[in-house]
Z-matrix of the N, CA and C atoms (Angstrom, degrees):
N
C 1 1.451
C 2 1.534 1 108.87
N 3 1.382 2 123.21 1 120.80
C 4 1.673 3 111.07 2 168.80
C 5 1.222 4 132.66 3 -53.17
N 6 1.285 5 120.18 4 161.20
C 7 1.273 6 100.59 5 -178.12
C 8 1.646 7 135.52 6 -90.43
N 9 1.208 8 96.64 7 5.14
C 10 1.501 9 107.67 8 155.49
C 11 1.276 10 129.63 9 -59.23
N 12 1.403 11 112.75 10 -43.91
C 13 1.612 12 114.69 11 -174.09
C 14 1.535 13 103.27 12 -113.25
N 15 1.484 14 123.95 13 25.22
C 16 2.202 15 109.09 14 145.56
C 17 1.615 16 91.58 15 -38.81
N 18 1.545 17 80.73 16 159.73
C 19 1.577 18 116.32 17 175.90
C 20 1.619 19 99.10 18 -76.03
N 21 1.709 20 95.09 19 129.51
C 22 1.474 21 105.37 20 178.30
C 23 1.486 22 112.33 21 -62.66
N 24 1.509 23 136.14 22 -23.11
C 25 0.958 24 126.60 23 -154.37
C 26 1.995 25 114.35 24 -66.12
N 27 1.303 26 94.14 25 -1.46
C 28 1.444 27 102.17 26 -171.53
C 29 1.576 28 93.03 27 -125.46
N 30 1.172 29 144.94 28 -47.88
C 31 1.492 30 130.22 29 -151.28
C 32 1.639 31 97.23 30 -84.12
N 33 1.556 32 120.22 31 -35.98
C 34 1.114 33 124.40 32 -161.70
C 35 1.729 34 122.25 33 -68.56
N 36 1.977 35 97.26 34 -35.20
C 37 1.267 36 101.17 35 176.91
C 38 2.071 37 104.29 36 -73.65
N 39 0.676 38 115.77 37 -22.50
C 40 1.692 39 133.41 38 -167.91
C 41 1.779 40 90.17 39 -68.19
N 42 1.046 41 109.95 40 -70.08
C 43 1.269 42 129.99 41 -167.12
C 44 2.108 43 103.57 42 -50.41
N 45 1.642 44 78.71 43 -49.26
C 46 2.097 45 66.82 44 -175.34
C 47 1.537 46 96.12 45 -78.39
N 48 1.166 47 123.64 46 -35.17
C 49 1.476 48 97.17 47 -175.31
C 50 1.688 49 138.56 48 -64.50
N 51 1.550 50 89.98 49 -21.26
C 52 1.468 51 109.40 50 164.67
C 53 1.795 52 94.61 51 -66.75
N 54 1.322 53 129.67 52 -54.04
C 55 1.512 54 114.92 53 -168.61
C 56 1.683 55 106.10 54 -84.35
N 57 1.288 56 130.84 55 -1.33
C 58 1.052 57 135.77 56 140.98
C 59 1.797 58 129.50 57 -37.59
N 60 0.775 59 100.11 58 -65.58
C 61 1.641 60 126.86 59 163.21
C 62 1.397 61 115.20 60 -63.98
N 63 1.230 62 145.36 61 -39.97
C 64 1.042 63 131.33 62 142.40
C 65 1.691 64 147.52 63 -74.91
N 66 1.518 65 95.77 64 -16.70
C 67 1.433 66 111.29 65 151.78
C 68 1.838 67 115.39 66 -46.45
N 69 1.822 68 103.28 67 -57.71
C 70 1.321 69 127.69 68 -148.85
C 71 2.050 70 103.51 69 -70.11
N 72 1.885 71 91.25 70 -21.96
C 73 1.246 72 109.47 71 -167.54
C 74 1.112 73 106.24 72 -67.73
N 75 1.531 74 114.86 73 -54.34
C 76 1.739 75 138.58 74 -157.29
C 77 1.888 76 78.77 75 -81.17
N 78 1.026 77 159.96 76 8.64
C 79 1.254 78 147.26 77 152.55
C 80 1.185 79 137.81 78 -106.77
N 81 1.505 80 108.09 79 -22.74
C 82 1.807 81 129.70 80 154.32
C 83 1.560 82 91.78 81 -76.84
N 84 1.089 83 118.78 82 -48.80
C 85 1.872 84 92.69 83 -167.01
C 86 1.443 85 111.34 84 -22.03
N 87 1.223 86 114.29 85 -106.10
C 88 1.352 87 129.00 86 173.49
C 89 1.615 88 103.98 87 6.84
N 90 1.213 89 120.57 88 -70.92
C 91 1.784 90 121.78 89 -166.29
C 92 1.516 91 88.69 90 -59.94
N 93 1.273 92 133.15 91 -73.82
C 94 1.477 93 141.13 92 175.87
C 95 1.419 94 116.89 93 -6.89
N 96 1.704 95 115.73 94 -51.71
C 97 1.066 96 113.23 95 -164.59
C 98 1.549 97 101.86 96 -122.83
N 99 1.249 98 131.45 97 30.03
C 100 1.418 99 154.62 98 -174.87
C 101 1.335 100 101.18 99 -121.34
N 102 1.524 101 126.55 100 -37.61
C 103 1.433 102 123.19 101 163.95
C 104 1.558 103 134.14 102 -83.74
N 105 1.997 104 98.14 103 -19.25
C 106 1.223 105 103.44 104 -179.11
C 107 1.556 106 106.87 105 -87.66
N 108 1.660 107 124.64 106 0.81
C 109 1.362 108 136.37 107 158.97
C 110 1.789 109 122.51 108 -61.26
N 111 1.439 110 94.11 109 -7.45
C 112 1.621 111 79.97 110 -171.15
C 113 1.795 112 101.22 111 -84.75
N 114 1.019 113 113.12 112 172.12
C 115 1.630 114 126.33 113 178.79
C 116 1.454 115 123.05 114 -27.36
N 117 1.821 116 99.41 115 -64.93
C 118 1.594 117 100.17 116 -160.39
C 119 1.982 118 94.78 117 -86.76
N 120 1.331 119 119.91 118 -23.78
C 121 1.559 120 122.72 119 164.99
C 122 1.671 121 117.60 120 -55.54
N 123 1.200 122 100.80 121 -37.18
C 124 1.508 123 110.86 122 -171.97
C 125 1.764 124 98.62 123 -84.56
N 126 0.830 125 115.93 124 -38.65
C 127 1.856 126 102.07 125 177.57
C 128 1.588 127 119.57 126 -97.83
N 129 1.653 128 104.20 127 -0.44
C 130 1.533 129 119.36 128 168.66
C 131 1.750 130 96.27 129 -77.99
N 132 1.197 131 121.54 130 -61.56
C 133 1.077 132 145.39 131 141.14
C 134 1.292 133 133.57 132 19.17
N 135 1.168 134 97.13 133 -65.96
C 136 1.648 135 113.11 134 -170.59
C 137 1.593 136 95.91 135 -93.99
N 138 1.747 137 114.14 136 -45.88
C 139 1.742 138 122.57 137 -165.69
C 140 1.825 139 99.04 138 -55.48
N 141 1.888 140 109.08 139 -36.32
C 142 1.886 141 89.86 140 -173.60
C 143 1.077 142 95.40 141 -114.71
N 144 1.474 143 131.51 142 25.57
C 145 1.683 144 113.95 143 158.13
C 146 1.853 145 95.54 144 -88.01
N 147 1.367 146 119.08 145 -30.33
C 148 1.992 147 111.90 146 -174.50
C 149 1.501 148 76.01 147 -68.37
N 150 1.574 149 121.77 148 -59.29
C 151 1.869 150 99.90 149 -164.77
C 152 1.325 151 145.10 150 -55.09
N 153 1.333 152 104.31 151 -30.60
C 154 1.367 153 114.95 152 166.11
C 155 1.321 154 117.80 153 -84.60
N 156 1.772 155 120.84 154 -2.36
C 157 1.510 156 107.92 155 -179.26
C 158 1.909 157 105.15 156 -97.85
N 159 1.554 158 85.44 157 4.17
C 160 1.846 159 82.29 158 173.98
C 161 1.502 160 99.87 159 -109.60
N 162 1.214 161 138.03 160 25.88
C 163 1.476 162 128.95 161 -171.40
C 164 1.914 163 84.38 162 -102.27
N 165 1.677 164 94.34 163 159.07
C 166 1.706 165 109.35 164 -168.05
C 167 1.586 166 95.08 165 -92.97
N 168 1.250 167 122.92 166 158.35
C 169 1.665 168 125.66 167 -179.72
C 170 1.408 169 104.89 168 -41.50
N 171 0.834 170 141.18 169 -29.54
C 172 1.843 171 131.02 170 -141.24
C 173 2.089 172 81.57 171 -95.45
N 174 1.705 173 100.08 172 -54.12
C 175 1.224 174 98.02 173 -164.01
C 176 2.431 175 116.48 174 -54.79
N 177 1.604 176 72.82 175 -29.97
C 178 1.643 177 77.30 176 -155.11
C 179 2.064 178 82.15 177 -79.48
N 180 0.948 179 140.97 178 -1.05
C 181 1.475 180 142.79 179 176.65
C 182 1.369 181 108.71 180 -77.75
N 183 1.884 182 102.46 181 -36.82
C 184 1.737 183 109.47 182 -173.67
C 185 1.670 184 88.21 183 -72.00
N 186 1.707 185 101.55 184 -85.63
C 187 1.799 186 89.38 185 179.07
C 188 1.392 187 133.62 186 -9.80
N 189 1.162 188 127.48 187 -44.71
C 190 1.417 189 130.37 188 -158.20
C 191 1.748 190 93.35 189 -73.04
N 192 1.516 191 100.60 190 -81.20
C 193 1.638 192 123.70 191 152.71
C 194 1.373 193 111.89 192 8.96
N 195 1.315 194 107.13 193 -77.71
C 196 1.495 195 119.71 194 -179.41
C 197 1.466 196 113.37 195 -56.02
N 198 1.188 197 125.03 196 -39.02
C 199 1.567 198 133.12 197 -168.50
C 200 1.373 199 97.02 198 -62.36
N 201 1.538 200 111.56 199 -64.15
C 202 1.663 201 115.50 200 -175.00
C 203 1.274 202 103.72 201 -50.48
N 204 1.563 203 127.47 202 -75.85
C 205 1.768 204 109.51 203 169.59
C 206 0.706 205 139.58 204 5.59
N 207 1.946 206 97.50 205 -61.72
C 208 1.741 207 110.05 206 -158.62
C 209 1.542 208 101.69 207 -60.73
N 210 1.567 209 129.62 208 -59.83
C 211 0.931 210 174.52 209 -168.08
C 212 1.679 211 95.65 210 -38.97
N 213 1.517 212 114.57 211 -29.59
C 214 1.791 213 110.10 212 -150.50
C 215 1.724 214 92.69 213 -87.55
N 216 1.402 215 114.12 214 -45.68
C 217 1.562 216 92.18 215 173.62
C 218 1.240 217 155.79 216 -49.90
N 219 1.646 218 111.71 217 -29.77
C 220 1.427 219 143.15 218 148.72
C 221 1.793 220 96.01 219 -15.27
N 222 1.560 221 79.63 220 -76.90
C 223 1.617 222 105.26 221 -148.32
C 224 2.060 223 106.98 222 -66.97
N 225 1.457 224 103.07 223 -25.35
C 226 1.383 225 103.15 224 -175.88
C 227 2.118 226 96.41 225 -81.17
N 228 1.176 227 115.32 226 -34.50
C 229 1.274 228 115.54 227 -176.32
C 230 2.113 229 106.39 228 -62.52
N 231 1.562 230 109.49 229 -30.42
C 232 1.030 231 103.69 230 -165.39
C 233 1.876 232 110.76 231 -88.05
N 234 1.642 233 99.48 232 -21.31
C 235 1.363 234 114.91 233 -174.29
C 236 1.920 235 83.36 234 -81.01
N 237 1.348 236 140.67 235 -0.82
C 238 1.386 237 112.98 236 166.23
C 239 1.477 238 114.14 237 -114.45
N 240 1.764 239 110.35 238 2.11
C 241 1.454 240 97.51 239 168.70
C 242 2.018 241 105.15 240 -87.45
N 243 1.129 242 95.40 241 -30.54
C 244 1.441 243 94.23 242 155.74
C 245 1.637 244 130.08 243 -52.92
N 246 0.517 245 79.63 244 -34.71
C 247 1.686 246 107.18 245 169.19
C 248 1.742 247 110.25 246 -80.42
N 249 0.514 248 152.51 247 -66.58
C 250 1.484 249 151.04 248 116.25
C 251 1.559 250 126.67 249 2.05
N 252 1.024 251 125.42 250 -7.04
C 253 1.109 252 135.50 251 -151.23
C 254 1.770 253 139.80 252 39.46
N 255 1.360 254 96.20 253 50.11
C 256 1.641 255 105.71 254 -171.10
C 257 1.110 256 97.89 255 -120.25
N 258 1.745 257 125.94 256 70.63
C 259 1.454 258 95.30 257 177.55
C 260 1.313 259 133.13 258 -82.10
N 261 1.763 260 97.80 259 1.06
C 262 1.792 261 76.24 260 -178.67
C 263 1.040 262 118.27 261 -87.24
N 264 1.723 263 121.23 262 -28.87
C 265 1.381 264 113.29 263 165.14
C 266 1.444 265 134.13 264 -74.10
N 267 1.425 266 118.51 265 21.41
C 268 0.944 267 145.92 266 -171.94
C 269 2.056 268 101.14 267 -113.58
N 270 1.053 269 78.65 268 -67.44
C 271 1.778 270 92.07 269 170.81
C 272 1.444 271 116.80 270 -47.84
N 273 1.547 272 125.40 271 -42.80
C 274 0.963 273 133.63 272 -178.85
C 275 1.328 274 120.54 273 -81.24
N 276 1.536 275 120.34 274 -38.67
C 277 0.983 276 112.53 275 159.03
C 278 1.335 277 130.43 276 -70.42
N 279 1.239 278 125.70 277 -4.86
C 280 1.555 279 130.16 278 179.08
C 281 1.203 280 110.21 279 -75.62
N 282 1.582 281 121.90 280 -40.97
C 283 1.255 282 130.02 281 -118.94
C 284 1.793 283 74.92 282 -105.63
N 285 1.563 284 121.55 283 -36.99
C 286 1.302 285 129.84 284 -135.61
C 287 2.290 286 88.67 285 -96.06
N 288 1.251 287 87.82 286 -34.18
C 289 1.945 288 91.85 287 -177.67
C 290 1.569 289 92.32 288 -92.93
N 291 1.386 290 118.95 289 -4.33
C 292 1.779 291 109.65 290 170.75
C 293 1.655 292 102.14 291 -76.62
N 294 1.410 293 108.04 292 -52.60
C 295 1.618 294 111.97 293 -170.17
C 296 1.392 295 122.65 294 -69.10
N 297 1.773 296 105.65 295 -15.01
C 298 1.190 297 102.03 296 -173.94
C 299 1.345 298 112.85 297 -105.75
N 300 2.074 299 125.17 298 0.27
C 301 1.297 300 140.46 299 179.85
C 302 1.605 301 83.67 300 -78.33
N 303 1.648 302 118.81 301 -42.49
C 304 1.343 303 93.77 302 -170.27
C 305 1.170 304 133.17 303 -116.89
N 306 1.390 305 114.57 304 53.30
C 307 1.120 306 146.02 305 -170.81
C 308 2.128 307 97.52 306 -124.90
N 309 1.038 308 94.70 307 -63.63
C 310 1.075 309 87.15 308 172.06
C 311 1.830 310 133.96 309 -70.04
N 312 1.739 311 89.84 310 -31.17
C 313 1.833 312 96.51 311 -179.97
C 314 1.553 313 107.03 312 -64.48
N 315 1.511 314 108.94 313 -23.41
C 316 1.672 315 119.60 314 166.82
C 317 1.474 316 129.21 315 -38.17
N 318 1.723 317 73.82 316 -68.52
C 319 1.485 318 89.56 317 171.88
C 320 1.617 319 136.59 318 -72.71
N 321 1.206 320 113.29 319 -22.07
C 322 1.776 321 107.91 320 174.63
C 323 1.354 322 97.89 321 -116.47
N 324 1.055 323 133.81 322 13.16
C 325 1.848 324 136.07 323 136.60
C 326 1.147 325 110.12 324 -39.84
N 327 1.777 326 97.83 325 -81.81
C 328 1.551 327 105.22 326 174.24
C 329 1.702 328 135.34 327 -36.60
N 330 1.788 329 106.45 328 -52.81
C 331 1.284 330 118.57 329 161.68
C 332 1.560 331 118.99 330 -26.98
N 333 1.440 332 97.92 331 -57.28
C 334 2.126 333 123.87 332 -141.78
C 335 1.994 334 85.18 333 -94.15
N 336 1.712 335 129.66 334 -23.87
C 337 0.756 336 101.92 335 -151.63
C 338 1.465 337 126.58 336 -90.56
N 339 1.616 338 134.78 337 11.66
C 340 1.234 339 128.37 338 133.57
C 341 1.237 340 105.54 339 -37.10
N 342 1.504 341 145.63 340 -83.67
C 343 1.442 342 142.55 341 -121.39
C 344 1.556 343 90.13 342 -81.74
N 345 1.484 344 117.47 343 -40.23
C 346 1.517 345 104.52 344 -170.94
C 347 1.545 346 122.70 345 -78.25
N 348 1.563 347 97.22 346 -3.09
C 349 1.713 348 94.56 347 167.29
C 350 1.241 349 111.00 348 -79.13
N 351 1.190 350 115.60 349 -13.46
C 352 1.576 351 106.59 350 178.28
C 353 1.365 352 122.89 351 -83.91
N 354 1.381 353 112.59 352 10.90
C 355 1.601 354 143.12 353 -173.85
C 356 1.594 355 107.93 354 -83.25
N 357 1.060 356 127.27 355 81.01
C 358 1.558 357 98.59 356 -175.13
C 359 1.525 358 123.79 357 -73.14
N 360 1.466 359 121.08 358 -9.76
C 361 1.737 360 121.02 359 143.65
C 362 1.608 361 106.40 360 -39.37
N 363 1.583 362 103.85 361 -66.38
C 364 1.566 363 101.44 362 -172.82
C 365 1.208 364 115.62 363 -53.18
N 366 1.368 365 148.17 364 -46.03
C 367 1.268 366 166.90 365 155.85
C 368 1.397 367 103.29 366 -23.55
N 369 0.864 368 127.44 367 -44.20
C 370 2.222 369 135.23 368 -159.91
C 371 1.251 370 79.39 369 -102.93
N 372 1.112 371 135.05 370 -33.70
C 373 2.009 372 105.14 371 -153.86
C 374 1.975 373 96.86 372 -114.18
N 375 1.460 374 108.57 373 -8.57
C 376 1.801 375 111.83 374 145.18
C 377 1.368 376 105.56 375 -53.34
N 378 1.226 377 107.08 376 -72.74
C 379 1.688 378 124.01 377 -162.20
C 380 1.420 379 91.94 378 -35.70
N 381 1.391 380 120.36 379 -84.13
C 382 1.618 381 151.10 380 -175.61
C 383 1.445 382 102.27 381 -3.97
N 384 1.757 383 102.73 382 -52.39
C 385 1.780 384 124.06 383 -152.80
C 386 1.508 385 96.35 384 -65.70
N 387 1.824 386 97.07 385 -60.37
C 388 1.431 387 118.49 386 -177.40
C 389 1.460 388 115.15 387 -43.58
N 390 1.231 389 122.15 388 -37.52
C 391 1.488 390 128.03 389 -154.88
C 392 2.096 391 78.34 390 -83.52
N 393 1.159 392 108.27 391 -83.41
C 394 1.619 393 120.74 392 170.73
C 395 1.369 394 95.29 393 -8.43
N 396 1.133 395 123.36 394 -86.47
C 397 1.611 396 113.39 395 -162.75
C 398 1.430 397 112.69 396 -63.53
N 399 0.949 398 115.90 397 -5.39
C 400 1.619 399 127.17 398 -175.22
C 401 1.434 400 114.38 399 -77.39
N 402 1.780 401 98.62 400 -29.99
C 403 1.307 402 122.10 401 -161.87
C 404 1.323 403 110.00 402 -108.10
N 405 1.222 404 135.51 403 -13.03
C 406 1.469 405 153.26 404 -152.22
C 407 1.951 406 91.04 405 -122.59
N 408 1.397 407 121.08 406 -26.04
C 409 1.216 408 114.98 407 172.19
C 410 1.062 409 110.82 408 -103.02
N 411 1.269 410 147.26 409 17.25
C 412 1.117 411 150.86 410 161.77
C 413 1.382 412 116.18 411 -108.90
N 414 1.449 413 112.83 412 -33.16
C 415 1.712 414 113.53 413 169.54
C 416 1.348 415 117.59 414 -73.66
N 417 1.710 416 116.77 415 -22.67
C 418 1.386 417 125.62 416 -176.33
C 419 1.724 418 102.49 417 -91.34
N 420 1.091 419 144.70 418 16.77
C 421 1.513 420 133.64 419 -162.53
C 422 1.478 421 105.51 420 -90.63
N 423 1.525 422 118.68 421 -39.68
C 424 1.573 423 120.26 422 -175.50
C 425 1.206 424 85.06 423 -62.36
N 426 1.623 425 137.57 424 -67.08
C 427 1.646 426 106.24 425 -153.03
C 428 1.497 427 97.58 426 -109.69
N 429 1.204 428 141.71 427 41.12
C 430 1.512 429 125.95 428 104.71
C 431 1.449 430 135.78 429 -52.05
N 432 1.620 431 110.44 430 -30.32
C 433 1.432 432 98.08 431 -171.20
C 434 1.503 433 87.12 432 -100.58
N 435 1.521 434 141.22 433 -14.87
C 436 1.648 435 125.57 434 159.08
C 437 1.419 436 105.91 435 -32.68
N 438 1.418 437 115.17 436 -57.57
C 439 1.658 438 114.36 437 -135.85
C 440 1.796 439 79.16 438 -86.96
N 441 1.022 440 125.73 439 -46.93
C 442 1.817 441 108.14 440 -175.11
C 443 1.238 442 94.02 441 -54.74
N 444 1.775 443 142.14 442 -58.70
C 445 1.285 444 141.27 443 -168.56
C 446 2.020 445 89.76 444 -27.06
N 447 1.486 446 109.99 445 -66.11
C 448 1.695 447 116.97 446 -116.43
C 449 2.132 448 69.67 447 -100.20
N 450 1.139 449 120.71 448 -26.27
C 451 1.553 450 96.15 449 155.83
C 452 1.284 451 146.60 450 -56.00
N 453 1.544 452 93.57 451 -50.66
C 454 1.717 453 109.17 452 169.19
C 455 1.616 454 111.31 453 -41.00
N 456 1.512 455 115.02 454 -59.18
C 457 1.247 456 144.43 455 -177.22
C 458 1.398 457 98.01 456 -38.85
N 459 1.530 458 111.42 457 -64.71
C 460 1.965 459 128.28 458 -173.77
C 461 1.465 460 97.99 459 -46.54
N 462 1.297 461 108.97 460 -57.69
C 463 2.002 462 115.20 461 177.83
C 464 1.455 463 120.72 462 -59.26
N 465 1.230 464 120.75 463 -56.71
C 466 1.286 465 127.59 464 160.10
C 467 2.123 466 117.15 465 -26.64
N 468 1.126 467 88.55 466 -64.05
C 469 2.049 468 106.67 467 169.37
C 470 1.359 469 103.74 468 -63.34
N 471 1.476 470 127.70 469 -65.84
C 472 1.542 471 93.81 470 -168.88
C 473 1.558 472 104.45 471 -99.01
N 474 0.953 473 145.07 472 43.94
C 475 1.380 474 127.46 473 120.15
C 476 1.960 475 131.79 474 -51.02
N 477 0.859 476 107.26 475 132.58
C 478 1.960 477 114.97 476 -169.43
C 479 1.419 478 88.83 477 -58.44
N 480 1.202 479 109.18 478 127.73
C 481 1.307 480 123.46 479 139.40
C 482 1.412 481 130.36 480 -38.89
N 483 1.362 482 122.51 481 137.59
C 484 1.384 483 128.36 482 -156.73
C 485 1.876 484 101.41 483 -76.77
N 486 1.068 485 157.48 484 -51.05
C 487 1.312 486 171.33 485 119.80
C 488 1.409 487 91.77 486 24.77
């Protein structure tokens, strides 16, 4: 079978959640970097973005590394109150060590990311992401342009009638 036409029932949910996550990104930005503006963030801020932009590839690869780690217990504790049946405190906590892994993986990405292009791990698993989102917006386009279709439509209806 090519690989264009697998059964959506698996590429499609994959696909929005990858454009899920980057939707969710381009909309936390703003708060992300509206909080990292205040005083004691902004001179925390500035001291390990000069530090991490002098660390050598290997170092700024460990940093990065470590962040995602840090990050996995949060998320395995919240995938078992979910599991448990708590989703909201389960939900909330996921959602809250999701926004703040990428808020931060943002930020000392950016810092680390001269040294980590010189990574060729780092290099393949950029590419990898890029290709993924590349691919997740192209599998999602029929029902992206539905849901603008069936929005327009929603706006169109409740607007008042002219009479």
């Amino acid at each position: 079978m090519p690989y264009t036409r697998r059964p959506t029932w698996f590429s499609l949910p994959l696909a929005l959640l990858i454009e899920l996550q980057a939707w969710l990104w381009t909309h936390v930005r703003p708060m992300v970097e509206a909080f990292l503006t205040l005083p004691l963030w902004r001179r925390l801020g500035l001291w390990s973005f000069a530090w991490l932009s002098r660390r050598p590839p290997w170092q700024a690869m460990i940093v990065v590394s470590a962040l995602f780690i840090a990050f996995e217990p949060p998320k395995i504790l919240a995938y078992y109150w979910i599991a448990r049946h708590h989703w909201i405190s389960g939900g909330l906590l996921y959602s809250a060590t999701k926004l703040l892994e990428a808020g931060l993986v943002a930020v000392i990405e950016r810092a680390c990311r001269p040294a980590l292009r010189k990574v060729p791990m780092y290099r393949r698993i950029y590419i990898w992401i890029a290709r993924a989102r590349r691919w997740a917006r192209n599998r999602s386009r029929p029902w992206r342009l539905r849901l603008r279709k069936w929005r327009r439509r929603m706006r169109r209806l409740a607007r008042p009638s002219p009479h």
